[in-house]
C-alpha positions, -999 to 999 in steps of 0.1 A, spaced: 463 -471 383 427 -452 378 437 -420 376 405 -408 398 422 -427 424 448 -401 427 427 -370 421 397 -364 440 383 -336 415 382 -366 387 368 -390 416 337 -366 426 333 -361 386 327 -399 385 311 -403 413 282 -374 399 281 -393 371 270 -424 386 247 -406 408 228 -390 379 222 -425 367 211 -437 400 195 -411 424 154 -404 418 161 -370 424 186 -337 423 217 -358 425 235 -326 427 216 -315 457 242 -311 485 244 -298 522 260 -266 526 269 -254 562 277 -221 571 292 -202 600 280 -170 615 311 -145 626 300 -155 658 308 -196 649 272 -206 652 263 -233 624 236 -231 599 230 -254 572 203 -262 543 205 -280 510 215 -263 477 223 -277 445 255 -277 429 254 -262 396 292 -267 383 326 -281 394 358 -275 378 399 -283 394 391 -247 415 362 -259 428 322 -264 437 300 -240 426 262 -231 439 246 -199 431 223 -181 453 211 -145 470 236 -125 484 215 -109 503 200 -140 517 214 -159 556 236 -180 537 247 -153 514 254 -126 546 272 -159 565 295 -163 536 303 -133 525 312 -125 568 329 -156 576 339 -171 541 346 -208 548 319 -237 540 314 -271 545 295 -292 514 280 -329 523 268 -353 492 250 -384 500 237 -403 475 217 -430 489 210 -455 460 250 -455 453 254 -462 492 286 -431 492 291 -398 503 313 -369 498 323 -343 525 338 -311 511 358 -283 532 372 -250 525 371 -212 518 348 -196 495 353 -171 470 325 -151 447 326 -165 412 327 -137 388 304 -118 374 309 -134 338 303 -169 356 270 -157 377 258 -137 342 263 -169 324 244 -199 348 219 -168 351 211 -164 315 204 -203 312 179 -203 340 143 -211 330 123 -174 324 105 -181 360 128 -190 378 152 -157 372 118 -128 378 118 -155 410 153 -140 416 138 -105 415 106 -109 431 118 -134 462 140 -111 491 153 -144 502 154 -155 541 135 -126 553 102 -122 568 74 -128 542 39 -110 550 18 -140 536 20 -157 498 4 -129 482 33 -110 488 55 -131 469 24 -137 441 24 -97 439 59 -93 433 65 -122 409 37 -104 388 51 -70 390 85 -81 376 69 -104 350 51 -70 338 82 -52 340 102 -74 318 77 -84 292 91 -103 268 126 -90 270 157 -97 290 160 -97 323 193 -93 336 209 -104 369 196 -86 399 232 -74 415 221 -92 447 223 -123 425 255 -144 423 274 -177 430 300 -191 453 329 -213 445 342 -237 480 378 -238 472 384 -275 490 413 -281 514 398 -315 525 375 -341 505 363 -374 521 351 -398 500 327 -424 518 319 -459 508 292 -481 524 309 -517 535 298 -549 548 297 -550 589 300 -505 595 338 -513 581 330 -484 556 356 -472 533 366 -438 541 399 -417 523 399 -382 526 421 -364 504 442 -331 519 452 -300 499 487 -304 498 502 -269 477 493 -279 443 488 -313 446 468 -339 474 478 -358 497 456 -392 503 454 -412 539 425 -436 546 401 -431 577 389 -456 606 353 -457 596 
């Protein structure tokens, strides 16, 4: 028996694989929905940047909707769809902060831009016109130089610790293949889905 059959961390792994063969674009870009305290939805596309037996990991601002909705109601919903492969993947659980070693680490192997971006953008709030932003990336470009620039504190990543995977195969007639895998203590439990 394939032993991704049985293990859906080993299945997704696979899955990415293919997709980074196939898809045009970011096959690691994934929908993330969010709760507010108050149970109102919010969702937008991020891109997973690392994936591991604990879980899916995105980085982002903490200080940003997403950031404030996760860190006040810490639960998340992740949907993959990789249209050339004809599949999907639907991820659900809580969230947890990755550590500060892990955030310091994807950090450090950004491109130069994109972490005085991290500095200069106050993500999700009101932005005065693109100048603003212009202004700011150059004021932290000047006040790095040529050195380091370390991890703004409002910087950091999440980890969705999955309780439920679906895994979602395009068939012949809408009879798709659907088998969702449930936490089950330290192990899964597998059942296959009506489509």
């Amino acid at each position: 028996m394939d032993s991704t059959a049985a293990e859906p961390i080993a299945r997704f792994e696979a899955w990415m694989a293919e997709a980074a063969k196939s898809e045009p674009n970011d096959p690691n870009a994934v929908c993330l929905a969010t709760c507010t305290k108050e149970g109102r939805p919010s969702a937008r596309m991020v891109l997973l940047k690392g994936v591991d037996p604990k879980g899916f990991v995105f980085y982002t601002n903490l200080e940003s909707r997403k950031g404030g909705e996760l860190l006040g109601n810490p639960f998340a919903a992740l949907c993959f769809h990789w249209k050339t492969l004809q599949r999907s993947v639907r991820v659900e659980g809580a969230v947890e902060r990755v550590s500060d070693a892990e955030a310091d680490a994807y950090y450090a192997s950004r491109a130069r831009g994109s972490r005085i971006g991290a500095w200069a953008s106050r993500q999700s709030r009101p932005l005065e016109g693109r100048f603003a932003l212009e202004k700011a990336v150059a004021e932290y470009t000047m006040k790095f130089g040529i050195g380091e620039i370390p991890r703004p504190e409002s910087w950091s990543g999440f980890r969705v610790l999955p309780e439920r995977i679906e895994f979602w195969r395009d068939m012949p007639f809408r009879l798709h293949d659907r088998q969702v895998f449930h936490r089950d203590g330290a192990g899964w439990r597998i059942e296959a889905l009506y489509p």
